[in-house]
PAZAPA-4460 file (N, C-alpha, C; in steps of 0.05 Angstrom, whole numbers, plus 32768, in hexadecimal, padded with zeros to 4 digits):
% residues 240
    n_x    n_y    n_z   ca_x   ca_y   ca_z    c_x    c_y    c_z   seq   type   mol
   8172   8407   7CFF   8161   8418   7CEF   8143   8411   7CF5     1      X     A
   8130   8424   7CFC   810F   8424   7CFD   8107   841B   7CE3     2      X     A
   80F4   8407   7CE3   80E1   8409   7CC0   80D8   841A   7CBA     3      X     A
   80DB   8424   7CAB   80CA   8447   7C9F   80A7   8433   7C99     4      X     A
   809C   8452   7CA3   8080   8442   7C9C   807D   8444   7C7B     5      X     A
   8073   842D   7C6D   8073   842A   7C4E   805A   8412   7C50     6      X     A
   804A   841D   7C3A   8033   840E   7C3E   802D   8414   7C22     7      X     A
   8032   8423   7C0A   802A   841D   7BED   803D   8426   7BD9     8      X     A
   8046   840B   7BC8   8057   8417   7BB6   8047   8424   7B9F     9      X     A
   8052   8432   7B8E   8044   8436   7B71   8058   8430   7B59    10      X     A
   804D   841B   7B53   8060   840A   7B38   804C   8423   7B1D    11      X     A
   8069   8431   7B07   8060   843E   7AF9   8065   8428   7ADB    12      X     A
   8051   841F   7AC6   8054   841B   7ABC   8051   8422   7AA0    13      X     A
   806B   8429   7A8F   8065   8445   7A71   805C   8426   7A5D    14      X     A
   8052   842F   7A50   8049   8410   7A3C   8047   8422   7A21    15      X     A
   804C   841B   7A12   8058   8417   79EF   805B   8401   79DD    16      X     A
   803E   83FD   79D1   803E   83ED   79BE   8047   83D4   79C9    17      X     A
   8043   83CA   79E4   803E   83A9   79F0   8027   83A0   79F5    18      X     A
   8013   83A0   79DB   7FFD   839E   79E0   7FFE   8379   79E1    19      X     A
   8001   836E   79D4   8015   833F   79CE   8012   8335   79EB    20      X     A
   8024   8352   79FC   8032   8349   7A1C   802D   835C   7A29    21      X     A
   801F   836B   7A32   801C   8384   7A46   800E   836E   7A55    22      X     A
   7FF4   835A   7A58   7FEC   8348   7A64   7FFD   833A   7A75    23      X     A
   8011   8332   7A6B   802B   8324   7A78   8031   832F   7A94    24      X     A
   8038   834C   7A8E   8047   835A   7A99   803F   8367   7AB5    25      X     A
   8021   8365   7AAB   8006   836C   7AC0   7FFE   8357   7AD5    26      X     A
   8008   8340   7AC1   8003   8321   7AD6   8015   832A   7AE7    27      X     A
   8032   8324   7AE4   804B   8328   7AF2   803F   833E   7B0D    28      X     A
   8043   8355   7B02   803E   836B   7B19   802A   8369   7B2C    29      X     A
   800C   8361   7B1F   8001   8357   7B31   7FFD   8342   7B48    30      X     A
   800C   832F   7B34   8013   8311   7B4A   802E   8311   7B68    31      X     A
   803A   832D   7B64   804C   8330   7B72   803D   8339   7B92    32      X     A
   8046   8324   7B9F   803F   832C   7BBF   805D   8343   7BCF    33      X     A
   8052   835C   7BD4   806D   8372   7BDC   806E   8365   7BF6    34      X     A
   8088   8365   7C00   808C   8362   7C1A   8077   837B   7C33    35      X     A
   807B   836E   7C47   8074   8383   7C65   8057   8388   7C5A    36      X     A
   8049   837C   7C4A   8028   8383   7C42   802D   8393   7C39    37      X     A
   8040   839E   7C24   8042   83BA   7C14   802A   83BB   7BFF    38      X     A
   801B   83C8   7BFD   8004   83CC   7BE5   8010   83DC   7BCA    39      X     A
   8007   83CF   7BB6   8004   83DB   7B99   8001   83F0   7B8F    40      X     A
   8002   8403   7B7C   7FF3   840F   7B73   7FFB   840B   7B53    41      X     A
   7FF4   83FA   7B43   7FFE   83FE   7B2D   7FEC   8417   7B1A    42      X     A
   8009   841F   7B10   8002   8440   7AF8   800D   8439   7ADD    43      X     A
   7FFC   842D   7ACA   7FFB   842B   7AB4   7FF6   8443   7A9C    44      X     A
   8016   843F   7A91   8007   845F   7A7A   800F   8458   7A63    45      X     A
   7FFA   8455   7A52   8003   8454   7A3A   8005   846A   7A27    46      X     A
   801F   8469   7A14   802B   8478   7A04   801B   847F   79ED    47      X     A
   8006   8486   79E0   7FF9   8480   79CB   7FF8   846A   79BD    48      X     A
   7FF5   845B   79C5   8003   843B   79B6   7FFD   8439   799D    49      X     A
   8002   8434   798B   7FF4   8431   7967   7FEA   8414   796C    50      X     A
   7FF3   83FD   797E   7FE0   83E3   797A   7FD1   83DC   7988    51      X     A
   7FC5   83C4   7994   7FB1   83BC   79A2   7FB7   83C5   79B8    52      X     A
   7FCC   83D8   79CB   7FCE   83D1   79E5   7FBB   83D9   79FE    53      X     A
   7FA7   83EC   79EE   7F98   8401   7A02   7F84   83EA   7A04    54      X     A
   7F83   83DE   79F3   7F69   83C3   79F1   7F6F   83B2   7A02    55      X     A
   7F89   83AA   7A03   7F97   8395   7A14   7F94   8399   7A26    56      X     A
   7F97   83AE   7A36   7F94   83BE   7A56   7F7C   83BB   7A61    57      X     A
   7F6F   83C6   7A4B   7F4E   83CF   7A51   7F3E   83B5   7A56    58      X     A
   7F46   839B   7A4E   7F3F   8382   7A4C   7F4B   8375   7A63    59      X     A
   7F64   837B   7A6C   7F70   8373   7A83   7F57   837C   7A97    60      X     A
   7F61   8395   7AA2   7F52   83AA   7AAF   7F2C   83A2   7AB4    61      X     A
   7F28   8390   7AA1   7F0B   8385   7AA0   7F11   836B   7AAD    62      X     A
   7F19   835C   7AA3   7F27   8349   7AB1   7F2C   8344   7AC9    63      X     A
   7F36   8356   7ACE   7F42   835A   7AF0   7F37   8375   7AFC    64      X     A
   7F1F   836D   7B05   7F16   8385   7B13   7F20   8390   7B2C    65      X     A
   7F2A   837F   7B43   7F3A   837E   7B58   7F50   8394   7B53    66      X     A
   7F64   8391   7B45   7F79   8391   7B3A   7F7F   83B5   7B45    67      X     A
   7F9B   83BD   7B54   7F94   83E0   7B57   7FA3   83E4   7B4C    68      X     A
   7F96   83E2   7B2F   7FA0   83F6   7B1E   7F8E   8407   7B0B    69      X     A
   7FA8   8429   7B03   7F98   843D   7AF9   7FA8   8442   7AD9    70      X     A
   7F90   843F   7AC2   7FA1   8443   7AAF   7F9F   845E   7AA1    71      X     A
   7FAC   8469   7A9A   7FB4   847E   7A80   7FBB   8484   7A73    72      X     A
   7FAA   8488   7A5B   7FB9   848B   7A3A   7FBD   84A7   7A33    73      X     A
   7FD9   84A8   7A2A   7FDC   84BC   7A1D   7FCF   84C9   7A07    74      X     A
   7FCF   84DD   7A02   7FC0   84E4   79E7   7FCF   84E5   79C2    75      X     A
   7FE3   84EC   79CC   7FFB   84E8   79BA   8015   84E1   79C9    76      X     A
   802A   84D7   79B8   8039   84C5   79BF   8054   84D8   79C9    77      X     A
   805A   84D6   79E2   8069   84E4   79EC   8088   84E7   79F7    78      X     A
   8087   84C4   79F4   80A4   84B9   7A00   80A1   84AA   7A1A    79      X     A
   80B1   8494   7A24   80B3   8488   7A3C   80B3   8497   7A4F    80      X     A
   80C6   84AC   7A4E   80CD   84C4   7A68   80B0   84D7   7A71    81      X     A
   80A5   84DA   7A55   8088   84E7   7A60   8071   84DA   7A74    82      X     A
   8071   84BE   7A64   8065   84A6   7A6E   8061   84A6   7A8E    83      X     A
   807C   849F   7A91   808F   849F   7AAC   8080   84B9   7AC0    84      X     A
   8086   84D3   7AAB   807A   84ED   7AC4   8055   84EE   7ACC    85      X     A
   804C   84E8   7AB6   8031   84D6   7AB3   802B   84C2   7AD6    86      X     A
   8045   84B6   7ACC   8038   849D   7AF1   8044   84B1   7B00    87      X     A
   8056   84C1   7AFC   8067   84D4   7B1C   804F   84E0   7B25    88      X     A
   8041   84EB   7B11   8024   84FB   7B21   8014   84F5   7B2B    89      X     A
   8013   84D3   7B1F   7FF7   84D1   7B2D   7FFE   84BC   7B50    90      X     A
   801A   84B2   7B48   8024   84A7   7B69   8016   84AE   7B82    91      X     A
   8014   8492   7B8D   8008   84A8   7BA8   8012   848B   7BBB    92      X     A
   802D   8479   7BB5   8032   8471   7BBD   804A   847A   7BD8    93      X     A
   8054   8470   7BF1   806F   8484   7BF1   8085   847C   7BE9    94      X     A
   8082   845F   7BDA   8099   8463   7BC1   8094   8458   7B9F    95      X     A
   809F   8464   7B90   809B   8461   7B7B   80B2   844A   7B62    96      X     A
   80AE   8438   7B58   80B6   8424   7B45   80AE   842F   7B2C    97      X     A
   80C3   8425   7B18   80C7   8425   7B03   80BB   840C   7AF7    98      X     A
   80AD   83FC   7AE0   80AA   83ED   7ADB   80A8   83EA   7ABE    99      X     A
   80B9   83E4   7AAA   80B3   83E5   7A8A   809E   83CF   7A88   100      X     A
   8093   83D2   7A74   807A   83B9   7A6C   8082   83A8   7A61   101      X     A
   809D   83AA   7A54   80A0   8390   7A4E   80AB   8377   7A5F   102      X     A
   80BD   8362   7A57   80C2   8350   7A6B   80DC   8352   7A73   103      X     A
   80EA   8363   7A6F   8106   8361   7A75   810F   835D   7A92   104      X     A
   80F0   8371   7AA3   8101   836C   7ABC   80F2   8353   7AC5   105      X     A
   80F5   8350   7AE1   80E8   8340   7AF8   80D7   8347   7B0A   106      X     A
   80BF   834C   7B0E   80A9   8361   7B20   80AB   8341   7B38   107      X     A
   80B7   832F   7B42   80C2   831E   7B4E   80D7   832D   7B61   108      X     A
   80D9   833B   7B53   80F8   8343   7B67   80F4   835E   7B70   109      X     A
   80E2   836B   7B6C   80D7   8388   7B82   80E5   837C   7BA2   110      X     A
   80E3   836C   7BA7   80E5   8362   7BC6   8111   8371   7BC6   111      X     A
   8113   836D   7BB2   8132   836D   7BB0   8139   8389   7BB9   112      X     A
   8122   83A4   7BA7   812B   83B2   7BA3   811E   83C9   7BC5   113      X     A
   8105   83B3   7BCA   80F6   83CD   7BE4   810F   83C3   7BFA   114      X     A
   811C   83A8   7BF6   8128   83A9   7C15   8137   83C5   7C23   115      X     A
   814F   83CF   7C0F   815D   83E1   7C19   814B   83F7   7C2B   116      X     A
   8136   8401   7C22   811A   8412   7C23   8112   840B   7C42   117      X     A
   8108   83E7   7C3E   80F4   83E1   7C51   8106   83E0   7C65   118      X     A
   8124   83D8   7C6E   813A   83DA   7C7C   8147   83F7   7C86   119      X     A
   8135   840D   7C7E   813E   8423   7C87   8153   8432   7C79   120      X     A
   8160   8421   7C65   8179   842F   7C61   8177   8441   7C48   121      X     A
   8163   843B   7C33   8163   8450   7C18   814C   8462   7C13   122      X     A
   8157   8476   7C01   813C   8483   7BFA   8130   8483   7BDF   123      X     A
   814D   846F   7BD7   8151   846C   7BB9   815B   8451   7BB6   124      X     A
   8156   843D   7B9D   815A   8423   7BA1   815F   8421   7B83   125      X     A
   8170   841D   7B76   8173   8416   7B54   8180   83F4   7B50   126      X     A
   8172   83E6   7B3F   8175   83D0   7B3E   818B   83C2   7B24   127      X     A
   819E   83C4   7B29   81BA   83BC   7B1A   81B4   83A4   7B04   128      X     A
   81B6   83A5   7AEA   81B6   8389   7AE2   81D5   8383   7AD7   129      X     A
   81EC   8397   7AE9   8203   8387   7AE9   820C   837A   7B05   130      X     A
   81F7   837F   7B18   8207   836C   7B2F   81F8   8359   7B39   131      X     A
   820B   834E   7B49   81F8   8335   7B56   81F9   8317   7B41   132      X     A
   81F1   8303   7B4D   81EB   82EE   7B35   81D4   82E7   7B26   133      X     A
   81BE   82F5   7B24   81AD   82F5   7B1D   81AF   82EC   7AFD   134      X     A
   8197   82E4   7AF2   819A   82D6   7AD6   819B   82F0   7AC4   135      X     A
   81AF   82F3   7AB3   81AB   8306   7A9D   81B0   82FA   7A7B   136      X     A
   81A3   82FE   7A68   81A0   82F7   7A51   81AE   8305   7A47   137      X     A
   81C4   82F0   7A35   81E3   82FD   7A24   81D6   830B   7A07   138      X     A
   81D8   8324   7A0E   81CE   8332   79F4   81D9   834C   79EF   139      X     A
   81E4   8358   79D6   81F0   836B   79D7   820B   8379   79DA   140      X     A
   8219   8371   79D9   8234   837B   79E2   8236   839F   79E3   141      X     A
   822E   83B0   79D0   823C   83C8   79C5   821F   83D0   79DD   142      X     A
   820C   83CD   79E3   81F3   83D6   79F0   8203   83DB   7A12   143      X     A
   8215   83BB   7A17   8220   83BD   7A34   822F   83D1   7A37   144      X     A
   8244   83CF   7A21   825B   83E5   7A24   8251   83FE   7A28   145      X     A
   823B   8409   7A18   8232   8420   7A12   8221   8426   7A25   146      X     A
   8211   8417   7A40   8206   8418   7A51   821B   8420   7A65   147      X     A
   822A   8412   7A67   8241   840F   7A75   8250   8434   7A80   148      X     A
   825A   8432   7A64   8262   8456   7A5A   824E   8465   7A68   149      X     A
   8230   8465   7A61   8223   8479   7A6E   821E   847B   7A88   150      X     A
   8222   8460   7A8E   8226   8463   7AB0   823A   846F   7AC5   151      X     A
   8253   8462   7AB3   8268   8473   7ABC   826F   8494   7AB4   152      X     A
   8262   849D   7AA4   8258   84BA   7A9D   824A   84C9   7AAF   153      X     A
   8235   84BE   7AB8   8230   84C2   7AC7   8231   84BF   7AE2   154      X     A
   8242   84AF   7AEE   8245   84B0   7B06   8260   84CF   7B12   155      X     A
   826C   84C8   7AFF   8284   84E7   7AF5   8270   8501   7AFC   156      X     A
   825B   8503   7AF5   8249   851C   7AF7   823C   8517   7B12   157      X     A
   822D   850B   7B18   8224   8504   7B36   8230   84FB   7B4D   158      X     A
   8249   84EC   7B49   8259   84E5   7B60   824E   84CE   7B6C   159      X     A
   8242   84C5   7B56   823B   84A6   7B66   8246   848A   7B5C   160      X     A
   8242   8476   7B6C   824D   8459   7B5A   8237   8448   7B53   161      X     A
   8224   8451   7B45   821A   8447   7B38   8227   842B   7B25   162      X     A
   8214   841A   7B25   8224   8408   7B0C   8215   8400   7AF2   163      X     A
   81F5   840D   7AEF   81E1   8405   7AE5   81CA   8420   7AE8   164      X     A
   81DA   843F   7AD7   81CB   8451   7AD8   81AE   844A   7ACB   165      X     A
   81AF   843E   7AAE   8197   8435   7AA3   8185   842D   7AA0   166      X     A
   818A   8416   7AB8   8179   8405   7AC8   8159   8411   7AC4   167      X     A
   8144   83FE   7ABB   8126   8403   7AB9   8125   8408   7ADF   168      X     A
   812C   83EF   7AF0   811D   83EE   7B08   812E   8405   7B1A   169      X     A
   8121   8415   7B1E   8124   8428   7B30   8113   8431   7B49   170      X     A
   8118   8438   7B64   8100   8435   7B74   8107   8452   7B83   171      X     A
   80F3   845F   7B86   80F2   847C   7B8E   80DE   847E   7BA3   172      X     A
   80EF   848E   7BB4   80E0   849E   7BD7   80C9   84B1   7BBC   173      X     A
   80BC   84AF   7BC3   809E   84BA   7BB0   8099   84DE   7BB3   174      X     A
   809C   84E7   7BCB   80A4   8501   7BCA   80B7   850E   7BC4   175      X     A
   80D3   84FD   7BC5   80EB   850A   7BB2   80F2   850A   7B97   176      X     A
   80DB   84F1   7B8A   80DA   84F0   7B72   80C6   8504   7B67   177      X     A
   80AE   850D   7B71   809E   851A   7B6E   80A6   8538   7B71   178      X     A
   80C4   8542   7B80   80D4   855D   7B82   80E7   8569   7B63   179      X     A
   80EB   8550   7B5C   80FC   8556   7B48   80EB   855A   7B2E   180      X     A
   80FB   8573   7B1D   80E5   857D   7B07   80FC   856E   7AF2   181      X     A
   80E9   855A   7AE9   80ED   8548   7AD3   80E3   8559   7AB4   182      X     A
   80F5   8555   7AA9   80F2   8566   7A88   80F5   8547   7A73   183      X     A
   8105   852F   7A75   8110   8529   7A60   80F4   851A   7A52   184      X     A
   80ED   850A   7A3F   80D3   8503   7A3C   80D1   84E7   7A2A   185      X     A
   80F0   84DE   7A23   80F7   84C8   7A1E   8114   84B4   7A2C   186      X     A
   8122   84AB   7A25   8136   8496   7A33   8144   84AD   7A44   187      X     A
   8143   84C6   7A41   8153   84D2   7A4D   8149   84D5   7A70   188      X     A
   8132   84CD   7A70   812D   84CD   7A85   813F   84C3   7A9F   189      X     A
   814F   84A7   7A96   8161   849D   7AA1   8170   84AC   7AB2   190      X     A
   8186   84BD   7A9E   81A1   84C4   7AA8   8194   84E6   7ABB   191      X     A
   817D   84F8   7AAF   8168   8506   7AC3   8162   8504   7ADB   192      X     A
   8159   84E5   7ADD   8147   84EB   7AF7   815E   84E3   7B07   193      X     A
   8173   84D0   7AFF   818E   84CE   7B13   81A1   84E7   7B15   194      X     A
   81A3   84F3   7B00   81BB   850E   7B0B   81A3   8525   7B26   195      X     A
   8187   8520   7B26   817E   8530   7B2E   8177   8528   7B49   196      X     A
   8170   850C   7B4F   816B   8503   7B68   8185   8502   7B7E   197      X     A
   819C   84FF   7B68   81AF   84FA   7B75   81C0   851A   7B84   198      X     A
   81B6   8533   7B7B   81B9   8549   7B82   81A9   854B   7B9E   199      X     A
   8195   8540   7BA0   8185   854A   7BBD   819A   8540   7BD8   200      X     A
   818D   854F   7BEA   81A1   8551   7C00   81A6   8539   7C15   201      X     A
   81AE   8529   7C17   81AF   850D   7C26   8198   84FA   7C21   202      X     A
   81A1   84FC   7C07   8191   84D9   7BF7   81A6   84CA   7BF5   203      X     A
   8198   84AF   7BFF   819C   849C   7BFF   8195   848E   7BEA   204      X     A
   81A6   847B   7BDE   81A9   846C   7BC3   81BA   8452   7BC8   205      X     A
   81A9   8440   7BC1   81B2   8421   7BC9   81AB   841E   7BA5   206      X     A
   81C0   83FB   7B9F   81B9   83F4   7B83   81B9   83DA   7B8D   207      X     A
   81A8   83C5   7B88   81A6   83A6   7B8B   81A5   839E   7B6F   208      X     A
   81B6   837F   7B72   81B4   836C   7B56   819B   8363   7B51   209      X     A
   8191   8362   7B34   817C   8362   7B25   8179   8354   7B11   210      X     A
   816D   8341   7B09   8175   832C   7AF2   8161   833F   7AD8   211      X     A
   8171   8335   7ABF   8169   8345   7AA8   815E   8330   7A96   212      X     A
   814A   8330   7A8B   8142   8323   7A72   813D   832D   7A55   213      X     A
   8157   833B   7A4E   814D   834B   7A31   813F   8347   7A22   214      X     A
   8138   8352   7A0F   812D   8350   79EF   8141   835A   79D8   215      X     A
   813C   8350   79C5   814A   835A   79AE   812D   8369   79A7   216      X     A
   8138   8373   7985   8125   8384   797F   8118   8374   7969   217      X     A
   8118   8364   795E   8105   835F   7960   80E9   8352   796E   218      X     A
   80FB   834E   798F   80E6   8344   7995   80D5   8364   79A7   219      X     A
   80DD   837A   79A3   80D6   838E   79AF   80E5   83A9   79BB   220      X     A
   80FF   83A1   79BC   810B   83B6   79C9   810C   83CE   79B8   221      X     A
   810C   83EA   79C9   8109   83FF   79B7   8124   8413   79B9   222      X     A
   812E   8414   79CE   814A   841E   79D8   815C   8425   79BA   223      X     A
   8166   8439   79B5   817D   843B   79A3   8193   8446   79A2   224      X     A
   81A0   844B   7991   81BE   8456   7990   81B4   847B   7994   225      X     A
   81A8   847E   798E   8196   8493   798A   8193   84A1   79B1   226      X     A
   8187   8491   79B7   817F   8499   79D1   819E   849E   79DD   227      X     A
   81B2   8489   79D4   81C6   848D   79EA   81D8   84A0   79E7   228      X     A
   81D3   84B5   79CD   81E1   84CD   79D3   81D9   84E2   79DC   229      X     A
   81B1   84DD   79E1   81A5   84EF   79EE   81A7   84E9   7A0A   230      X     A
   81B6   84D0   7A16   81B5   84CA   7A34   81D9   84E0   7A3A   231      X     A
   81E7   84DE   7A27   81FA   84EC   7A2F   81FB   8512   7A32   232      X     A
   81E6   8516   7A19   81E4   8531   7A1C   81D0   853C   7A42   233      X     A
   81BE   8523   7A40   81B6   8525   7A5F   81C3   851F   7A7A   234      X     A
   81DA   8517   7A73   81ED   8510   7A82   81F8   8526   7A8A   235      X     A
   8202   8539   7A72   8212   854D   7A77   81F8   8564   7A7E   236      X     A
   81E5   8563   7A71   81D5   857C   7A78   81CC   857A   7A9A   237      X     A
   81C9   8563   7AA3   81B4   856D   7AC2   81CE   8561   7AD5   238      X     A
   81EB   855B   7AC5   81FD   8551   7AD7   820A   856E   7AE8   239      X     A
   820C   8582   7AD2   8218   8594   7AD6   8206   85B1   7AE9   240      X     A
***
């Protein structure tokens, strides 16, 4: 396989009320060296936040003048999935990352997820936090099962083997993600942008192991029982 020429990713980041740790999260991403001299573009959008977070940014962002990144606040509060369409527009990387603000994932392990990419072989890269040995924090039981279910729901509608539809880290060919007309505007975004990418005509889709570091809620997570019957009605709506 030839190296595809790739020279800038764009890490999208939706932020909601992590004003404590959005700093954290900014260290992380920025401290990460991409393989092959891949360049940055970090896309910061915040959700209307109700707490300090636009301050937090804006103080970062002063801080780190260097730093390539572009931020944008919402005006009212719109959902993660809007967030998300927010960085799809302004990408101008030729591939695009997923990145939640909080700490769950690893911005350490991008290297994990560009190989398939930088190796020629994907056009799509989703990052599993059921495989591999990577460290994952025991939390939840009825959350796995119920993650679990919607994956296998969805793979029934798309025809794929997915093992980890929900997965935050996701890595997208930047013009195929930029083809698909995205509607959902919260968690539904998930089970969306997979029944829809996975329809285009000879995409390629690789999944690598991914270590997970949850939160409970009170230390922040927002995810609910709520969302996961709207991930099934999206399952069935853009599966079909």
């Amino acid at each position: 396989m030839n190296t595809p020429a790739f020279s800038k990713l764009s890490i999208i980041i939706p932020v909601f009320n992590e004003g404590p740790t959005v700093h954290l999260i900014l260290d992380k991403v920025n401290a990460v060296e991409l393989p092959n001299g891949i360049q940055k573009e970090i896309l910061v959008v915040n959700d209307c936040s109700t707490d300090h977070t636009e301050a937090a940014i804006q103080n970062y962002q002063a801080t780190h003048p260097n730093i390539p990144m572009h931020y944008v606040a919402h005006d009212k509060n719109k959902g993660k999935g809007a967030a998300i369409h927010t960085g799809i527009a302004l990408a101008t990387g030729q591939y695009t990352l997923i990145q939640d603000a909080d700490l769950e994932y690893d911005p350490n392990e991008y290297s994990l997820l560009l190989k398939p990419v930088i190796d020629g072989f994907a056009d799509v890269v989703y990052g599993s936090r059921f495989m591999g040995g990577n460290a994952h924090r025991v939390l939840f039981f009825w959350h796995t099962i119920g993650n679990k279910f919607l994956t296998t729901l969805s793979n029934v509608f798309t025809n794929l083997n997915l093992t980890d539809m929900e997965t935050c880290y996701k890595l997208f060919d930047t013009g195929m993600l930029k083809s698909l007309q995205l509607q959902e505007k919260r968690f539904g975004f998930e089970p969306e942008v997979t029944a829809k990418i996975a329809k285009i005509k000879k995409v390629r889709i690789y999944e690598v192991g991914i270590s997970y570091y949850g939160r409970t809620y009170e230390e922040g997570k927002k995810i609910n029982w709520k969302d996961g019957f709207r991930a099934i009605y999206c399952i069935i709506r853009y599966g079909l």
